[in-house]
py3Dmol code that shows the C-alpha trace and the ligand (Angstrom):
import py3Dmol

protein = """\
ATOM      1  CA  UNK A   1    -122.641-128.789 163.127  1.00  0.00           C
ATOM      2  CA  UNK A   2    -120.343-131.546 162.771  1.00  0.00           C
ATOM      3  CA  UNK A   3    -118.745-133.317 159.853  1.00  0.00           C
ATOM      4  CA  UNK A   4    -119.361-136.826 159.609  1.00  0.00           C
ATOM      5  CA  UNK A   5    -116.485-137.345 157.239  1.00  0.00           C
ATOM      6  CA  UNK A   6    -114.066-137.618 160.154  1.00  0.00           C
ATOM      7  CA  UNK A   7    -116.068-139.968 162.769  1.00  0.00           C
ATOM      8  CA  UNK A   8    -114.426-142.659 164.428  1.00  0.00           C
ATOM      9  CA  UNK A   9    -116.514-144.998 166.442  1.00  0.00           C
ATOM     10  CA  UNK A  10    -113.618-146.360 168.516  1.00  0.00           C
ATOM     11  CA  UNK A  11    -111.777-142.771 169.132  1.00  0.00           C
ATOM     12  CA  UNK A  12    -114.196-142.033 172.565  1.00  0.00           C
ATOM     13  CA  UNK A  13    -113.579-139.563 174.379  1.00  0.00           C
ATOM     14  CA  UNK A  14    -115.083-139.293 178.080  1.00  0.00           C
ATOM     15  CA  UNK A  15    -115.693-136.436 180.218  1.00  0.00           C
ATOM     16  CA  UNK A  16    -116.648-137.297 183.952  1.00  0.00           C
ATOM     17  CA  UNK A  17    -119.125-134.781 183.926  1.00  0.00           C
ATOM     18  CA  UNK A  18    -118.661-133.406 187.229  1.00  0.00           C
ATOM     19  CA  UNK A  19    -117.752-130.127 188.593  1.00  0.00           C
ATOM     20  CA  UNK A  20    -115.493-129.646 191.365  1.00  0.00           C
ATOM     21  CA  UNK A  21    -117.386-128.795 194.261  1.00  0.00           C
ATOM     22  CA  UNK A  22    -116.311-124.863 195.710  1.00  0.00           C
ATOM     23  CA  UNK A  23    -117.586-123.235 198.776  1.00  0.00           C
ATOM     24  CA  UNK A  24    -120.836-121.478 198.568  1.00  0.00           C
ATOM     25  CA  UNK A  25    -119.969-117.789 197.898  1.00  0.00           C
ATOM     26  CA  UNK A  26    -122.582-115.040 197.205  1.00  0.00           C
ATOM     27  CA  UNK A  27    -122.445-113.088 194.621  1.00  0.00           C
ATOM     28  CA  UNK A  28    -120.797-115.872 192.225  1.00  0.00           C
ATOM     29  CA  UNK A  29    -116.843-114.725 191.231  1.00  0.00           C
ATOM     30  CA  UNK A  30    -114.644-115.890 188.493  1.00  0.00           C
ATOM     31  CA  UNK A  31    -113.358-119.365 189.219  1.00  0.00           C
ATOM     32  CA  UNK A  32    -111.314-119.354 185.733  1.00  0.00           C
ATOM     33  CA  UNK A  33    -110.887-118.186 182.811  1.00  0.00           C
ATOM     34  CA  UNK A  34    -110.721-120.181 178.928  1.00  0.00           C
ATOM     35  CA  UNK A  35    -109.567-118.776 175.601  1.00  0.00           C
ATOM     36  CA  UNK A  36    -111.852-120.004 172.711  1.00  0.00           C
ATOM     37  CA  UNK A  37    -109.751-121.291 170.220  1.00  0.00           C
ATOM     38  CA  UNK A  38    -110.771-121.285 166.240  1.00  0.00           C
ATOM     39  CA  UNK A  39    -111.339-124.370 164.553  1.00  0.00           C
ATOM     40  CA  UNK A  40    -112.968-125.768 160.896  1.00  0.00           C
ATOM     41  CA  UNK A  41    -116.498-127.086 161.454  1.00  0.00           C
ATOM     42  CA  UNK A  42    -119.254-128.467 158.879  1.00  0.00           C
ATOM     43  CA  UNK A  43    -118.460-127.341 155.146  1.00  0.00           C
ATOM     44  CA  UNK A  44    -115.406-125.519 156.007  1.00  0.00           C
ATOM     45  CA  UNK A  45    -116.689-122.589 158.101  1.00  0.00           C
ATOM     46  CA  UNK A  46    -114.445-121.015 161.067  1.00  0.00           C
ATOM     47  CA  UNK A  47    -115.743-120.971 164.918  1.00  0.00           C
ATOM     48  CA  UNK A  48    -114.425-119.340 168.147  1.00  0.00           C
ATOM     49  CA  UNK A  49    -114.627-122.222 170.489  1.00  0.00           C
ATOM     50  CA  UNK A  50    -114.240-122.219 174.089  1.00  0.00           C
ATOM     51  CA  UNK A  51    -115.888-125.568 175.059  1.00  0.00           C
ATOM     52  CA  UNK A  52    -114.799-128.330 174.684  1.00  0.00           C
ATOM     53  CA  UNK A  53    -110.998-127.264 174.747  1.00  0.00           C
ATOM     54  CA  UNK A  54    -108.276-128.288 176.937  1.00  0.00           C
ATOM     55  CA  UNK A  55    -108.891-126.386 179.422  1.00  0.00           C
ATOM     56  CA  UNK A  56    -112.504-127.112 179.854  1.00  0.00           C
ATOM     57  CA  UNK A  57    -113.941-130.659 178.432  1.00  0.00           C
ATOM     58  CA  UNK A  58    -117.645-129.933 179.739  1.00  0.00           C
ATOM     59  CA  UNK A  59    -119.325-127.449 181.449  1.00  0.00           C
ATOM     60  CA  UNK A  60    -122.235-129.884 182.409  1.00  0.00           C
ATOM     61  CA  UNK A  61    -124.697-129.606 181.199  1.00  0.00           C
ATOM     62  CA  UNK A  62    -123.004-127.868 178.190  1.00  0.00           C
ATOM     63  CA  UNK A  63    -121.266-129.830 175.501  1.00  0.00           C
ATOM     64  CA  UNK A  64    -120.583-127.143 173.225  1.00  0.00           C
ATOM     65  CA  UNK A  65    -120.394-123.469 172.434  1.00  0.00           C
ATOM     66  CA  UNK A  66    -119.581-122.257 169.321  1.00  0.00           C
ATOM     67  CA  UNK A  67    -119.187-118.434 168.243  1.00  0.00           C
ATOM     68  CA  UNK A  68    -120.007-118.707 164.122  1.00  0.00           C
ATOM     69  CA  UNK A  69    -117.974-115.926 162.626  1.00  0.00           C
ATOM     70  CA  UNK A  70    -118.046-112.868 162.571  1.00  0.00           C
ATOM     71  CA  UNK A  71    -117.140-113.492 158.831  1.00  0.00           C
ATOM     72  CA  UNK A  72    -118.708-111.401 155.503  1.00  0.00           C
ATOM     73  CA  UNK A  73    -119.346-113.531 152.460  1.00  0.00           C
ATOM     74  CA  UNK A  74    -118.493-112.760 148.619  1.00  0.00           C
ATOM     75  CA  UNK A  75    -121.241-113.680 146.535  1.00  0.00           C
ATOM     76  CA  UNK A  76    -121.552-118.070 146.027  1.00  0.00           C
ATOM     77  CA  UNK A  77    -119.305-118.161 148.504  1.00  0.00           C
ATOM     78  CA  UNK A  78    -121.185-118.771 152.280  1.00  0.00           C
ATOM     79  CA  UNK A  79    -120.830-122.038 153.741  1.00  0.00           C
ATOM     80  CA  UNK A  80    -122.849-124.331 156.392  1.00  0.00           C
ATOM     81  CA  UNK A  81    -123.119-128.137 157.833  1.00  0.00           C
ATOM     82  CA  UNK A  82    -124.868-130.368 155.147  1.00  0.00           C
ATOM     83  CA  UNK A  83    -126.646-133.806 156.067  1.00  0.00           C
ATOM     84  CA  UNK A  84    -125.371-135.140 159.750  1.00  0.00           C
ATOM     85  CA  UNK A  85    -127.371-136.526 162.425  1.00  0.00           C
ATOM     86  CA  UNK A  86    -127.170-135.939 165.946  1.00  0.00           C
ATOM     87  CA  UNK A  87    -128.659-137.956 169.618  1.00  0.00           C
ATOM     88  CA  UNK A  88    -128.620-137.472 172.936  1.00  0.00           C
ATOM     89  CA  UNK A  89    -128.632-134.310 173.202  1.00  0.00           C
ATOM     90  CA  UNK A  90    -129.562-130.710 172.092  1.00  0.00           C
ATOM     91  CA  UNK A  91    -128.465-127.875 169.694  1.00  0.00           C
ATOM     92  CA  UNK A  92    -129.444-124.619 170.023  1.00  0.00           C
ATOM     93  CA  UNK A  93    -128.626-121.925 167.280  1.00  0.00           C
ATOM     94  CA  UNK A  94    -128.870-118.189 167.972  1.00  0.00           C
ATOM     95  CA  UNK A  95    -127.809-115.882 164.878  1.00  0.00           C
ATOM     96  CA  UNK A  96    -126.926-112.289 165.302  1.00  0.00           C
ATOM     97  CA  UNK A  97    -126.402-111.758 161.549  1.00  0.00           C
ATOM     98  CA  UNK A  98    -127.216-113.474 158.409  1.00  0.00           C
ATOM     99  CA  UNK A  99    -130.018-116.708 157.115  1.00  0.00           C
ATOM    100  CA  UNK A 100    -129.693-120.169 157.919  1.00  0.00           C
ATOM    101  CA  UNK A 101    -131.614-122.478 156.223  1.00  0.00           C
ATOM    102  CA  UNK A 102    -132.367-126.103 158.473  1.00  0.00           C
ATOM    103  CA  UNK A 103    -134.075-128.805 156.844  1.00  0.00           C
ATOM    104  CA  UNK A 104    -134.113-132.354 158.882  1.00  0.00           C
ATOM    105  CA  UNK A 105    -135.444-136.037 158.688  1.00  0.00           C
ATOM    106  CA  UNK A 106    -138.661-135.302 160.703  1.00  0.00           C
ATOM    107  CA  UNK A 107    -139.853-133.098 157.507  1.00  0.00           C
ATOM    108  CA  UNK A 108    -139.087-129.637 159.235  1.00  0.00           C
ATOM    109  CA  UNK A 109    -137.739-126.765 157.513  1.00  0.00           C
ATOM    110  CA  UNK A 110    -137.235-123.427 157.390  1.00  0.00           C
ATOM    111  CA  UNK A 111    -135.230-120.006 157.545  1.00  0.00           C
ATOM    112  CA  UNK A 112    -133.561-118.401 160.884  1.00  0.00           C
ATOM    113  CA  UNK A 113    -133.310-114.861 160.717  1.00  0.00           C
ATOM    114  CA  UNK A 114    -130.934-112.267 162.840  1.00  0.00           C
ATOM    115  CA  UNK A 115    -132.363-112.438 166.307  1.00  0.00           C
ATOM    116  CA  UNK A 116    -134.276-115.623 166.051  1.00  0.00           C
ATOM    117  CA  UNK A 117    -133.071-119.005 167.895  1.00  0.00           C
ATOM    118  CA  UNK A 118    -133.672-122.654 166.962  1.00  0.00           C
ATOM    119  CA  UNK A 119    -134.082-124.863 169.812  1.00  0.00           C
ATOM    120  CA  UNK A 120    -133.521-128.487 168.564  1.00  0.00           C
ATOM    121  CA  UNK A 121    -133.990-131.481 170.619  1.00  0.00           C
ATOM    122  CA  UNK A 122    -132.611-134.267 168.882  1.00  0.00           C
ATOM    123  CA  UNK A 123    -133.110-137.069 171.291  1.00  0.00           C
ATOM    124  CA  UNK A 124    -133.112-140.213 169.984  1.00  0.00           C
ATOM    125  CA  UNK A 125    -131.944-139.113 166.492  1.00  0.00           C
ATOM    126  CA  UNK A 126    -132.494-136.831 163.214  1.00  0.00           C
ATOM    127  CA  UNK A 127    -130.717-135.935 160.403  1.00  0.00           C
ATOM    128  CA  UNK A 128    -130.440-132.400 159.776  1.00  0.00           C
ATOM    129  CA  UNK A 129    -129.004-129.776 157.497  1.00  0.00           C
ATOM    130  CA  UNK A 130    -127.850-126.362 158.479  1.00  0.00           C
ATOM    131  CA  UNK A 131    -126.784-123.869 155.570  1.00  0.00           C
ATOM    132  CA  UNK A 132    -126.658-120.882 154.404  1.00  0.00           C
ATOM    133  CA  UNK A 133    -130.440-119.295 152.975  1.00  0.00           C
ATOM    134  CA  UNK A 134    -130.627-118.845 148.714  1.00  0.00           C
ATOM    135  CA  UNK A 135    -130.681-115.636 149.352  1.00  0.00           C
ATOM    136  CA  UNK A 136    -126.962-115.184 151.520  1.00  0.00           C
ATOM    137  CA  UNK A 137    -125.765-117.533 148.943  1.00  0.00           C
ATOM    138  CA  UNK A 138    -126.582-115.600 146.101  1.00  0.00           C
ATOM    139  CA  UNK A 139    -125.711-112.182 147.244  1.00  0.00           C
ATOM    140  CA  UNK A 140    -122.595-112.903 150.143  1.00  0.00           C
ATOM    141  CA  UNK A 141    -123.006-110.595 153.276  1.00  0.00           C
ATOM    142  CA  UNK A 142    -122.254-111.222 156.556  1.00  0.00           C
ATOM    143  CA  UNK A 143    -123.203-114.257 159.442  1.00  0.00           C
ATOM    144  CA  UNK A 144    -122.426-114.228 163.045  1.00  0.00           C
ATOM    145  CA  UNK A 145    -123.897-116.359 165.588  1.00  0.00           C
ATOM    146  CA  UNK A 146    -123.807-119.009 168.106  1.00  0.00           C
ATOM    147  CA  UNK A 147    -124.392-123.030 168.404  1.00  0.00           C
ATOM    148  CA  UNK A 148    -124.650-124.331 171.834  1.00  0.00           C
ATOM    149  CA  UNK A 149    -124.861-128.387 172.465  1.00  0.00           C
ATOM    150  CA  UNK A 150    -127.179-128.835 175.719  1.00  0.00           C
ATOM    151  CA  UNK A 151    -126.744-132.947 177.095  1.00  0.00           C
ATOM    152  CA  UNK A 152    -129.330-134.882 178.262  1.00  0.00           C
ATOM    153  CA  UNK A 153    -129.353-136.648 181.097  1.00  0.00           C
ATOM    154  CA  UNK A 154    -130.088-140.472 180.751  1.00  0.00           C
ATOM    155  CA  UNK A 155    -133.772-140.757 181.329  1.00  0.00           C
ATOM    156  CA  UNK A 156    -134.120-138.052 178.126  1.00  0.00           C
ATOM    157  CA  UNK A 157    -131.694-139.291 175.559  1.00  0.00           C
ATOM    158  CA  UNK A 158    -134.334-141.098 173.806  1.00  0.00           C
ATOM    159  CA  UNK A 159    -137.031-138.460 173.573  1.00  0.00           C
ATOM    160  CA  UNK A 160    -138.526-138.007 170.651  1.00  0.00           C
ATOM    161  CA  UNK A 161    -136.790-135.088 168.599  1.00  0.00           C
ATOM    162  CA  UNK A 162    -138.502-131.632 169.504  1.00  0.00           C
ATOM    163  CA  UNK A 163    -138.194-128.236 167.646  1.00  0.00           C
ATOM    164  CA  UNK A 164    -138.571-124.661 168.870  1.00  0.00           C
ATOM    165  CA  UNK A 165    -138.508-122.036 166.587  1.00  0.00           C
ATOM    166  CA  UNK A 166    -138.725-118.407 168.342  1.00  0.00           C
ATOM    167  CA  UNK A 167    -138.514-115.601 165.883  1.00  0.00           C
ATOM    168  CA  UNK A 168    -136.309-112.301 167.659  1.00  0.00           C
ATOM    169  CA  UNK A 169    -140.195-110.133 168.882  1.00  0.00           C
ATOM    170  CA  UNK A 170    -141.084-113.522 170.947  1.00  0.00           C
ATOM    171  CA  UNK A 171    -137.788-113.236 172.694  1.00  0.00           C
ATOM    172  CA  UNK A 172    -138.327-111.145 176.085  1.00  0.00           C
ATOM    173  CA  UNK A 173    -136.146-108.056 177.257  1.00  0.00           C
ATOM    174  CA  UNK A 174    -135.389-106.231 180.620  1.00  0.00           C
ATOM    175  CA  UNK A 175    -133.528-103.394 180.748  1.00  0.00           C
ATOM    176  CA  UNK A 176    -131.514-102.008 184.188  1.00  0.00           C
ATOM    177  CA  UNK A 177    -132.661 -99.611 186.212  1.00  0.00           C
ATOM    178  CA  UNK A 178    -129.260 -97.338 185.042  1.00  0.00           C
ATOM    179  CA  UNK A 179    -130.559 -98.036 181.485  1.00  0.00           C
ATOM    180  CA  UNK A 180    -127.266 -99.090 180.752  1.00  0.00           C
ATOM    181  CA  UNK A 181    -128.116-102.580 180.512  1.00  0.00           C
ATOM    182  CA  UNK A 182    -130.102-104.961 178.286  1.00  0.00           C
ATOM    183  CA  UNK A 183    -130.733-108.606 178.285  1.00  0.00           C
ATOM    184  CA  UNK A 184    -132.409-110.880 175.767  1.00  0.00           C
ATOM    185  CA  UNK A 185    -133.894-113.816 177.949  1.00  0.00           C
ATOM    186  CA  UNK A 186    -133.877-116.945 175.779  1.00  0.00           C
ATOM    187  CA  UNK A 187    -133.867-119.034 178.294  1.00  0.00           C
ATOM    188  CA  UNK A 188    -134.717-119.064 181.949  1.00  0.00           C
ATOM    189  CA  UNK A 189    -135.129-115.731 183.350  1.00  0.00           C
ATOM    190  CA  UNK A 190    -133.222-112.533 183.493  1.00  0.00           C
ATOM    191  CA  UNK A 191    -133.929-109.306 186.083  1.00  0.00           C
ATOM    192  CA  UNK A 192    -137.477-110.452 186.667  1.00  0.00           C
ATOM    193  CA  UNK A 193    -138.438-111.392 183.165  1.00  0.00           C
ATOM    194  CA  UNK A 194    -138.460-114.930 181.957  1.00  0.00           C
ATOM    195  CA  UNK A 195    -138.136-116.395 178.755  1.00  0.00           C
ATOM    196  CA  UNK A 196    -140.678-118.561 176.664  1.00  0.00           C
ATOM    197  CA  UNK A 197    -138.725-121.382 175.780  1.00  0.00           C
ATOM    198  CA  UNK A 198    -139.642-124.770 177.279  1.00  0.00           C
ATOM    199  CA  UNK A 199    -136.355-126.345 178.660  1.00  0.00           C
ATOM    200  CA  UNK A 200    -136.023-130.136 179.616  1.00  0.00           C
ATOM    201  CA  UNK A 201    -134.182-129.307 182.431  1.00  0.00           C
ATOM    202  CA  UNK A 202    -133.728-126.218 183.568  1.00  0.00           C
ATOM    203  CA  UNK A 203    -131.566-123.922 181.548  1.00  0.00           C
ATOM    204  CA  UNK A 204    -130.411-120.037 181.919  1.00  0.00           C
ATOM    205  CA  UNK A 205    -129.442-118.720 178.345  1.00  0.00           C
ATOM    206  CA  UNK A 206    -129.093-114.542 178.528  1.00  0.00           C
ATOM    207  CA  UNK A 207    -127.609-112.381 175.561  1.00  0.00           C
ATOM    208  CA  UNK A 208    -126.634-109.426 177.811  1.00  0.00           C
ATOM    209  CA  UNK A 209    -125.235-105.883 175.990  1.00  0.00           C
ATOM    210  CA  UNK A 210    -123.914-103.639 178.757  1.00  0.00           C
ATOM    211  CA  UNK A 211    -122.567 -99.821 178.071  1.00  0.00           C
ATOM    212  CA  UNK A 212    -119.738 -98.323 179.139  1.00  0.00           C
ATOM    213  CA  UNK A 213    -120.299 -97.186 182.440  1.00  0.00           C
ATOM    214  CA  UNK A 214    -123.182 -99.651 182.782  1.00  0.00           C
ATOM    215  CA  UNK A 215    -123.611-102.095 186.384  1.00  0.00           C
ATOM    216  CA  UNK A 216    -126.178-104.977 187.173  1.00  0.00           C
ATOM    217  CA  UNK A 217    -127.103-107.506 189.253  1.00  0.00           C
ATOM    218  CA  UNK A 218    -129.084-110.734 188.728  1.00  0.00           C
ATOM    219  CA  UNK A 219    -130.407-113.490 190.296  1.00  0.00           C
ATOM    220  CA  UNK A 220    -129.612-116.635 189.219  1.00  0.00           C
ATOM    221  CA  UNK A 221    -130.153-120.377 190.850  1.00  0.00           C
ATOM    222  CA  UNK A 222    -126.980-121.608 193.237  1.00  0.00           C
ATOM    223  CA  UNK A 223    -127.226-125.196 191.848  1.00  0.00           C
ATOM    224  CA  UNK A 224    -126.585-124.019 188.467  1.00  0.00           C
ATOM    225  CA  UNK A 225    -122.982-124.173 186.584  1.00  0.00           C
ATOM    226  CA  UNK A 226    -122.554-121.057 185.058  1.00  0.00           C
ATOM    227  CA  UNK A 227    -120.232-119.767 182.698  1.00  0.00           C
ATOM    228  CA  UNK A 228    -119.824-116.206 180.679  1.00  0.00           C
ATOM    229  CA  UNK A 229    -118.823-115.964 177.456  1.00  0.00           C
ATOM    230  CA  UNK A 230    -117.768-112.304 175.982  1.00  0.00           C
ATOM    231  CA  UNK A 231    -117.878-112.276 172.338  1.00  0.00           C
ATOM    232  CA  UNK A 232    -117.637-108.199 172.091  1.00  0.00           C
ATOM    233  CA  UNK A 233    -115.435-105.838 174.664  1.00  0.00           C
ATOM    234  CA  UNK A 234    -114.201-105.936 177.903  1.00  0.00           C
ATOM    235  CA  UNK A 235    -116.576-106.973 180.968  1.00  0.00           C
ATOM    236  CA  UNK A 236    -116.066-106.889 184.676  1.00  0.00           C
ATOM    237  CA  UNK A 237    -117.663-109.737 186.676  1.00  0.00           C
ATOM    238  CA  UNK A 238    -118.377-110.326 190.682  1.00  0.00           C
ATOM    239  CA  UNK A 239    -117.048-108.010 193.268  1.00  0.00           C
ATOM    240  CA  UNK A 240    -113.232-108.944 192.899  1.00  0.00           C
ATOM    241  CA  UNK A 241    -113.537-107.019 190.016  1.00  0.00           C
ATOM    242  CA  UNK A 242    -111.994-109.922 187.506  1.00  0.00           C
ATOM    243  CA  UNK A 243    -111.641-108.439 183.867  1.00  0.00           C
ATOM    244  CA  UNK A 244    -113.135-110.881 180.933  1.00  0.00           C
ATOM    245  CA  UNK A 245    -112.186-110.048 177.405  1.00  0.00           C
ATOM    246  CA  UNK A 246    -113.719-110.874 174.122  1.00  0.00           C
ATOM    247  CA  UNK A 247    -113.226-114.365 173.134  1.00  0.00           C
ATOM    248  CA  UNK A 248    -112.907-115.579 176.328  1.00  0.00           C
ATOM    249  CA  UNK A 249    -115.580-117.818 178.615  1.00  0.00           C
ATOM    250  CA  UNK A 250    -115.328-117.076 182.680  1.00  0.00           C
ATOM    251  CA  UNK A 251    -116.197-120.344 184.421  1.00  0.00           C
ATOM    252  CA  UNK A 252    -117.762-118.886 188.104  1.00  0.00           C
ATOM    253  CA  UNK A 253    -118.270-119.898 191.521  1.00  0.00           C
ATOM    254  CA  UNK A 254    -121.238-121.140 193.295  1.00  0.00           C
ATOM    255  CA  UNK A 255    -123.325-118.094 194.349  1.00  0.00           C
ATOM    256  CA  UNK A 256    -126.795-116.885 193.999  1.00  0.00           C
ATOM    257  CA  UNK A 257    -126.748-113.275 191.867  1.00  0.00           C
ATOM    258  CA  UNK A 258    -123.955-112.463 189.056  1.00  0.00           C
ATOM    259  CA  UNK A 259    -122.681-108.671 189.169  1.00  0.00           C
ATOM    260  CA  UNK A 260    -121.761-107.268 186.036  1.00  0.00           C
ATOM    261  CA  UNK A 261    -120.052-104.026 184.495  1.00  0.00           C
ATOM    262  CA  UNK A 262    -118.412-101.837 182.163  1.00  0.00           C
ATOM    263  CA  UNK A 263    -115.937 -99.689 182.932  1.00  0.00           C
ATOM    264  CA  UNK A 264    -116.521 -96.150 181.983  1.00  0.00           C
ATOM    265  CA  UNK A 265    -113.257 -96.129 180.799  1.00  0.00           C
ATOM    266  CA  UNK A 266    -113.956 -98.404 177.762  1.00  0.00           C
ATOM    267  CA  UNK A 267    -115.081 -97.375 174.858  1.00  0.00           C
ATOM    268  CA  UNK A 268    -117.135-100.301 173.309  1.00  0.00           C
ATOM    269  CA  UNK A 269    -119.900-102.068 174.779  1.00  0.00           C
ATOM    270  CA  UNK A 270    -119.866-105.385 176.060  1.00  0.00           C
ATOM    271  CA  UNK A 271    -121.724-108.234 174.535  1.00  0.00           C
ATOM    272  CA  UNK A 272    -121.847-111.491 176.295  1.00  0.00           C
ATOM    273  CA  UNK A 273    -123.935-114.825 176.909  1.00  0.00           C
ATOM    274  CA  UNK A 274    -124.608-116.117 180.354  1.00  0.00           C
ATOM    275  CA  UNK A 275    -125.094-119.961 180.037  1.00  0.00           C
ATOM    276  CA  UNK A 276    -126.360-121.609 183.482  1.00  0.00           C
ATOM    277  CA  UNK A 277    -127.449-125.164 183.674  1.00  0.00           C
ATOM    278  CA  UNK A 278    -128.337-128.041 186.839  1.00  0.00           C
ATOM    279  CA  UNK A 279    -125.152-130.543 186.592  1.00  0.00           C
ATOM    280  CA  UNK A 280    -126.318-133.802 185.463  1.00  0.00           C
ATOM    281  CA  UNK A 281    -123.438-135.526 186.797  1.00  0.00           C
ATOM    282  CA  UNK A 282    -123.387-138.582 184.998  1.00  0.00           C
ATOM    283  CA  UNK A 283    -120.929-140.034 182.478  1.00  0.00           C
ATOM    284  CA  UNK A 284    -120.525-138.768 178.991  1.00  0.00           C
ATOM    285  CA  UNK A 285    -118.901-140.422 175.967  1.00  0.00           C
ATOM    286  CA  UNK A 286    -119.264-138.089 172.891  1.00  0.00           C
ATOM    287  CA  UNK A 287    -117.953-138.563 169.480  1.00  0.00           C
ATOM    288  CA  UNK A 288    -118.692-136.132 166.318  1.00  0.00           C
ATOM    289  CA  UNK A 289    -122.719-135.568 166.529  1.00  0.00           C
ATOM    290  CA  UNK A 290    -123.318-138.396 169.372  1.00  0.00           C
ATOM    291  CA  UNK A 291    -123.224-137.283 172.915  1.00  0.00           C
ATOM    292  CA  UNK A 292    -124.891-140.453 175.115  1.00  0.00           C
ATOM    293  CA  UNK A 293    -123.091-142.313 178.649  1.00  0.00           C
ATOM    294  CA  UNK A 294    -121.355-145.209 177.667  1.00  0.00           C
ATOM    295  CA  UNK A 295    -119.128-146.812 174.656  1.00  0.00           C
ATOM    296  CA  UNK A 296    -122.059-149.177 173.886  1.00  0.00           C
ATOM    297  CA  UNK A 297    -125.077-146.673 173.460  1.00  0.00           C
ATOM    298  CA  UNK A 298    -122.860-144.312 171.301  1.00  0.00           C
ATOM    299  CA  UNK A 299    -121.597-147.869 169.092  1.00  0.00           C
ATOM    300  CA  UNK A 300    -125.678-148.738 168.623  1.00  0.00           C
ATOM    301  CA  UNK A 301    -126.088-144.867 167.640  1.00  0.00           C
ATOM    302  CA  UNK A 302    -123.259-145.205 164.776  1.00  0.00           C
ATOM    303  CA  UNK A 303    -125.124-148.543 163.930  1.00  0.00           C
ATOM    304  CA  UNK A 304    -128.586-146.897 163.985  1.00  0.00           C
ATOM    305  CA  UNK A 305    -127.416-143.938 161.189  1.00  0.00           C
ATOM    306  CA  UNK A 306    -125.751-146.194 158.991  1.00  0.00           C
ATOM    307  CA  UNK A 307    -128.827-148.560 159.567  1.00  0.00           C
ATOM    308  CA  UNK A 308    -131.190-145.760 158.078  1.00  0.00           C
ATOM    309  CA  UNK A 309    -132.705-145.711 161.139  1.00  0.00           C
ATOM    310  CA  UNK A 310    -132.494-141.741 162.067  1.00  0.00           C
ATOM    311  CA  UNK A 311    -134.383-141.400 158.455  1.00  0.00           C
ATOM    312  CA  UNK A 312    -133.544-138.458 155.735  1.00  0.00           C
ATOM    313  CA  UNK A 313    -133.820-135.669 154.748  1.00  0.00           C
ATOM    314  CA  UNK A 314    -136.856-135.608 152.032  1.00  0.00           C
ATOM    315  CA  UNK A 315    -137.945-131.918 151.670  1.00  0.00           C
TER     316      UNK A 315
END
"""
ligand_1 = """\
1
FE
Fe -126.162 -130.079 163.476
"""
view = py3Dmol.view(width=600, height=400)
view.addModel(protein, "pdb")
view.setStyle({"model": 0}, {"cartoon": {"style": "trace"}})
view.addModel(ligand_1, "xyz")
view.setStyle({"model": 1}, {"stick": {}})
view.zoomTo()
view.show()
């Protein structure tokens, strides 16, 4: 969701795209910590935002994460991203409340409901909208969600656009042994269970809720980066016992299980993603909805929107 009122070809901005290399440790700790900070996106609409900032550019493969509200509506007055395109990489939207409507240039559309994720692959280009349903807009009520931007590596950027549409009873669960502990396996695989979702490269995406009280383990692959975003409570992570609070993603070290928990002392649950991708490692220039490796390719993709050439939106 970006607006394409403010792009500026020649205002690049590069990541390396490299992690710094730490010692293999088992189970996986809390390197650092980032605060999201809020910002306007699409038509106006406020995000939590805790990559890219300034204290993390990339978390490679991951371009993006975006918390969408928690904000309530008045009646007429919900908001969303209208016409943009995108390349080079994927967006992946995951609402916890409210409708949003997607229409794009490849003549797909439809409604995504609380629970339900989008998987978009927009490779070598559409042109998509993202707003709220008829039906939120007419009445107001409340939207909460997520949008995560996935790169790409080179050989992929030019794929043709792919959707996947997974309504919230496709989307696997596992549940702890302490029955504390639930997970919602969107992507890769979670206590056993593993998710439906066809990734290009492999890709962890987990919607954990843990109860006070609560403790788990999971595997997950040591050549993954992995960070933990808490959008809801308090959470402990790793055996150091590190604290993470709402609003704020915990980058971790290398490490082959992640141990979670709640203390007993708290008295909300804690809601949190787990995002764990292979490095690509290669170089990234991004600007507005165009994430490809050099100045050139993301020049040709400016020229290939205003050219027509990523089509429009006709339903
Ligand atoms: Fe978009």
């Amino acid at each position: 969701m970006t607006p394409i009122a403010t792009i500026n070809p020649t205002d690049i901005r590069k990541g390396n795209g490299t992690m710094e290399h730490t010692p293999s440790s088992d189970p996986r700790q809390v390197k650092h910590i980032v605060t999201a900070h809020r910002q306007t996106e699409g038509g106006g609409f406020i995000v939590r935002r805790p990559i890219p900032s300034q204290d993390l550019e990339l978390l490679d493969p991951f371009l993006l994460l975006d918390e969408l509200g928690p904000v309530t509506y008045d009646p007429g007055k919900a908001i969303g991203a209208p016409d943009h395109p995108h390349r080079g990489f994927e967006t992946v939207t995951y609402l916890l409340e409210g409708e949003v409507q997607h229409k794009d240039s490849a003549g797909h559309q439809g409604v995504l409901r609380p629970g339900d994720i989008q998987w978009m692959t927009a490779g070598s280009g559409v042109v998509h909208s993202e707003m709220p349903s008829p039906e939120l807009l007419d009445k107001g009520g409340p939207m909460h969600g997520f949008q995560i931007w996935v790169n790409l590596p080179a050989r992929l950027k030019m794929t043709n656009p792919r959707y996947q549409e997974i309504t919230r009873d496709q989307i696997p669960t596992a549940t702890a042994s302490d029955g504390l502990a639930q997970v919602k396996v969107v992507a890769g695989k979670a206590l056993g269970v593993e998710a439906i979702i066809d990734t290009h490269t492999p890709i962890v995406y987990h919607d954990w809720t843990i109860q006070p009280g609560g403790q788990v383990s999971t595997d997950i692959s040591s050549d993954h980066n992995v960070g933990v975003y808490v959008f809801s409570g308090t959470l402990v992570i790793g055996t150091d016992g590190q604290e993470v609070e709402n609003g704020q993603l915990a980058v971790l070290t290398e490490g082959s299980t992640i141990q979670f928990a709640v203390s007993p002392n708290e008295s909300t649950v804690a809601r949190f993603l787990v995002l764990g991708g292979i490095p690509h490692n290669e170089p990234v220039a991004r600007y507005g909805p165009f994430v490809m490796n050099t100045k050139e390719e993301l020049q040709q993709a400016f020229a290939d929107y205003q050219g027509g050439r990523m089509g429009q939106i006709k339903v």
